[in-house]
N, C-alpha and C positions, 0 to 999 in steps of 0.2 A: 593647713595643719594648725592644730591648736598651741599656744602659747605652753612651756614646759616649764617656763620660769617657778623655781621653787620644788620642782618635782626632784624626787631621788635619781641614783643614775642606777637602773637594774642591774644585779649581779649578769655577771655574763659565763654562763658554763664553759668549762672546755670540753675539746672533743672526746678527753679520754673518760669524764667522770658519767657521760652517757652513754646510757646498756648501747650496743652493737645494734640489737635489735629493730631499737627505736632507728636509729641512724640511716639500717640496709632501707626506711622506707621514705623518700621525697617531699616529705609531708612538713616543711619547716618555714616557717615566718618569721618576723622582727616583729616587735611590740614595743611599744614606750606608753608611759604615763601621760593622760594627757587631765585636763580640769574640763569637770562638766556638774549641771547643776541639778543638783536632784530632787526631783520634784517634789518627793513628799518632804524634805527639809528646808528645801528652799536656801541649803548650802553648795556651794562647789566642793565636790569630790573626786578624788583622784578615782580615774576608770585605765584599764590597761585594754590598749586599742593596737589591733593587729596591722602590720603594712608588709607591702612584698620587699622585695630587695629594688627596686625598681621604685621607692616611696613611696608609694600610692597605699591607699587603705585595701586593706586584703580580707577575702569574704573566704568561713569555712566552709564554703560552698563552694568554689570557685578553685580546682587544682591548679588549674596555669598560675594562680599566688601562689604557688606553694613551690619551696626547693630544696635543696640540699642542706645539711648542718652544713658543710663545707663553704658552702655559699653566702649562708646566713653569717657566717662568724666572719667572713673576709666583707660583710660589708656593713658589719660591726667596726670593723678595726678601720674600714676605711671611713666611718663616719663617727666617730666620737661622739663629737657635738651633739649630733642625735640623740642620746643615751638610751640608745637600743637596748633590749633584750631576747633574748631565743624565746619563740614558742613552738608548740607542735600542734597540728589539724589531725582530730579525730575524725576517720571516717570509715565509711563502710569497706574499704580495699584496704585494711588495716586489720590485723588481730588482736587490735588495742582497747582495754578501756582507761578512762583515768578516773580516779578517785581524788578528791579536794576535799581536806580536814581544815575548817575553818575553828581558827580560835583554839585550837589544841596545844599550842606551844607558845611558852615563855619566853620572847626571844631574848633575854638577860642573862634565864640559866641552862637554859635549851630542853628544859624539864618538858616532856609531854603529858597529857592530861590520860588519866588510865583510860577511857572512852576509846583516844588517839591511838594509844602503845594497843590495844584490843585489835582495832584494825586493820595495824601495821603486823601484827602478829600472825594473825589469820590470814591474810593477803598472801605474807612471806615474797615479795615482790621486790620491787624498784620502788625505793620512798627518798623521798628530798624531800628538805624544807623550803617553804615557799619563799618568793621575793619579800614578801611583809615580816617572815620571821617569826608570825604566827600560827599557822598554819603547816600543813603538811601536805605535797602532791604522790599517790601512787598511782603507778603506771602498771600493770597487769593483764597477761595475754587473758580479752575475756568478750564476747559479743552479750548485748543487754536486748530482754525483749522491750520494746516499746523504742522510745526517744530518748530515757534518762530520768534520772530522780535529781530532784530535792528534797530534801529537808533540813530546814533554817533554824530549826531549834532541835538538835540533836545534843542531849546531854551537854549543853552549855555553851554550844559549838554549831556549826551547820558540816552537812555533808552532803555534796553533788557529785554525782555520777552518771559518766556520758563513756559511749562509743563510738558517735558520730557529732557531728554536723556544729562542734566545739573545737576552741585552743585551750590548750593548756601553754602560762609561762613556768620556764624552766628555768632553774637555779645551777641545778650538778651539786648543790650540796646536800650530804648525804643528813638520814636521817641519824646521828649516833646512839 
């Protein structure tokens, strides 16, 4: 595992501020920050890297990583040090998509960016704020044709959209 020295410690949701929904399906991970170097900067940048409850690195591919919120948060609590955080595996045994609003939110005044508040509107969904505080995750009952979109320059912002073969991390804090 990679060195964390210096990295934040993720928010950690509780069980109660996650839809039911999400919860009734298995599909749950640990994640922490780790440093990796990227190559077109040729800086170390924080990446958020999935592991099972078991520490090993966890693939969205791979259900036996994947388990319960109930399990995910007792080995949170039993690991501090770690500075875990919950994630969730898109996949196709799921009636989920997630939506990622990068760069939409001020995390000083929690202002969204109207692009952001448009999304969250029309969705009418499950929205949190991201671990970084700027951005926004929505979760919504939805199957995509293909494998998922990007796009990195959406009104001043990026927006990625997946139903499979992705995590999403999770906060539990709502969008206000």
């Amino acid at each position: 595992m990679e060195d964390q020295d210096g990295a934040p410690k993720p928010p950690v949701p509780s069980k109660e501020s996650l839809p039911q929904k999400l919860q009734d399906h298995p599909q749950f991970v640990v994640w922490r920050y780790e440093w990796r170097l990227d190559e077109k900067s040729g800086e170390q940048k924080l990446t958020k890297v999935p592991y099972t409850t078991q520490n090993n690195r966890a693939s969205h591919s791979r259900p036996t990583d994947w388990t319960t919120l109930d399990n995910v948060l007792r080995h949170i609590d039993a690991n501090p040090a770690r500075k875990y955080g919950v994630g969730y595996v898109f996949s196709e045994n799921d009636p989920f998509c997630g939506i990622d609003l990068d760069n939409c939110r001020d995390p000083e005044t929690g202002e969204i960016a109207e692009w952001g508040r448009e999304w969250i509107r029309k969705l009418d969904s499950y929205a949190e704020v991201s671990p970084s505080g700027t951005g926004v995750k929505i979760i919504v009952k939805a199957v995509l044709p293909g494998k998922g979109r990007k796009n990195p320059n959406y009104a001043g912002g990026a927006v990625e959209v997946y139903d499979r073969n992705r995590f999403f991390t999770l906060t539990g804090v709502p969008v206000e």
